[in-house]
N, C-alpha and C positions, 0 to 999 in steps of 0.2 A: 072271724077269728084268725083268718092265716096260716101259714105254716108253722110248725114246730120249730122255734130256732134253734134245736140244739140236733137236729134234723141233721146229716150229712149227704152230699151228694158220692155217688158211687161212681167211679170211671173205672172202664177197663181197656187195660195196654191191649194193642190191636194185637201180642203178641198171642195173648188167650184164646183167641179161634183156632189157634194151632194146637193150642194145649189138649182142647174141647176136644177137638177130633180123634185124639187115641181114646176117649171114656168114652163107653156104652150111652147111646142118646134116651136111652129110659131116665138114666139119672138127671141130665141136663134140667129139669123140672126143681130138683130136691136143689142142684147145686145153686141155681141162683136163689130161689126161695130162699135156702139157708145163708148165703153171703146177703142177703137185704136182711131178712129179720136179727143177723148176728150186730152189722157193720153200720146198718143207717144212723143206729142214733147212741150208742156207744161204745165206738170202734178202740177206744182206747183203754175201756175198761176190762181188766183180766181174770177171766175163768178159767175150768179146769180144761176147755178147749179152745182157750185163745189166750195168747201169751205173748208178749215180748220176745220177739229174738235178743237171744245175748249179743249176737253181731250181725248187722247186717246181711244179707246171705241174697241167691237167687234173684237178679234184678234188681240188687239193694231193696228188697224189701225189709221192712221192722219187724211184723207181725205176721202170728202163721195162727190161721181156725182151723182145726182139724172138726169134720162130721161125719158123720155115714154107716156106712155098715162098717164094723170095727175099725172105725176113725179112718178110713182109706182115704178120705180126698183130704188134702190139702191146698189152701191157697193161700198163699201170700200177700203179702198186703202192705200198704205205704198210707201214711193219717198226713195230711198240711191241717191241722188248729186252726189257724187262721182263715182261710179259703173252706173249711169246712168239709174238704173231701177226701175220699176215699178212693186207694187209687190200687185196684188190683192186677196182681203185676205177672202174679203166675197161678197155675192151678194144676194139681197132681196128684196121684194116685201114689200109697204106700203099698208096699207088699212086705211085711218084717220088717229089715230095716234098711231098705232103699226106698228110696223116691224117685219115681217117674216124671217127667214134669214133658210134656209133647213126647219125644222119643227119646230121650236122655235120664239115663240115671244120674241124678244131682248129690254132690257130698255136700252135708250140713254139720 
């Protein structure tokens, strides 16, 4: 049967090991589970926690999935259509209404 063609491949900017390292490594398990079962196969379709940025933001990413315990992580995220992939670009922790993203609060 083959692969799913509608299947996407998932990258991450090498910049994310840095991000990883300010979150507690229990979560590290939930954060990637959740970016594949959100992002593989319809990265482009919008829920109540994955949405369109209005403008590009944080490493020109498009898209932000918020998950977790009261929506705390956020990752960012880039779709190529054609090549099929997914290209996650940041990953960060909310607290009200800052974003963490490695060591840096980020304005969105």
């Amino acid at each position: 049967m083959g692969d799913n063609p509608r299947r996407f491949t998932i990258l991450y900017a090498p910049i994310t090991k840095e991000h990883l390292r300010v979150i507690e490594a229990k979560y590290y398990s939930l954060i990637r589970n959740t970016i594949h079962e959100q992002v593989t196969y319809e990265p482009l379709h919008e829920t109540r926690n994955r949405k369109p940025l209005k403008r590009p933001v944080v490493f020109m990413a498009t898209w932000e999935l918020r998950f977790g315990p009261q929506n705390r992580f956020q990752v960012y995220y880039d779709v190529a259509r054609d090549e099929r992939t997914v290209s996650i670009l940041a990953i960060g922790c909310k607290y009200g209404t800052r974003v963490i993203i490695g060591r840096e609060e980020i304005d969105l």
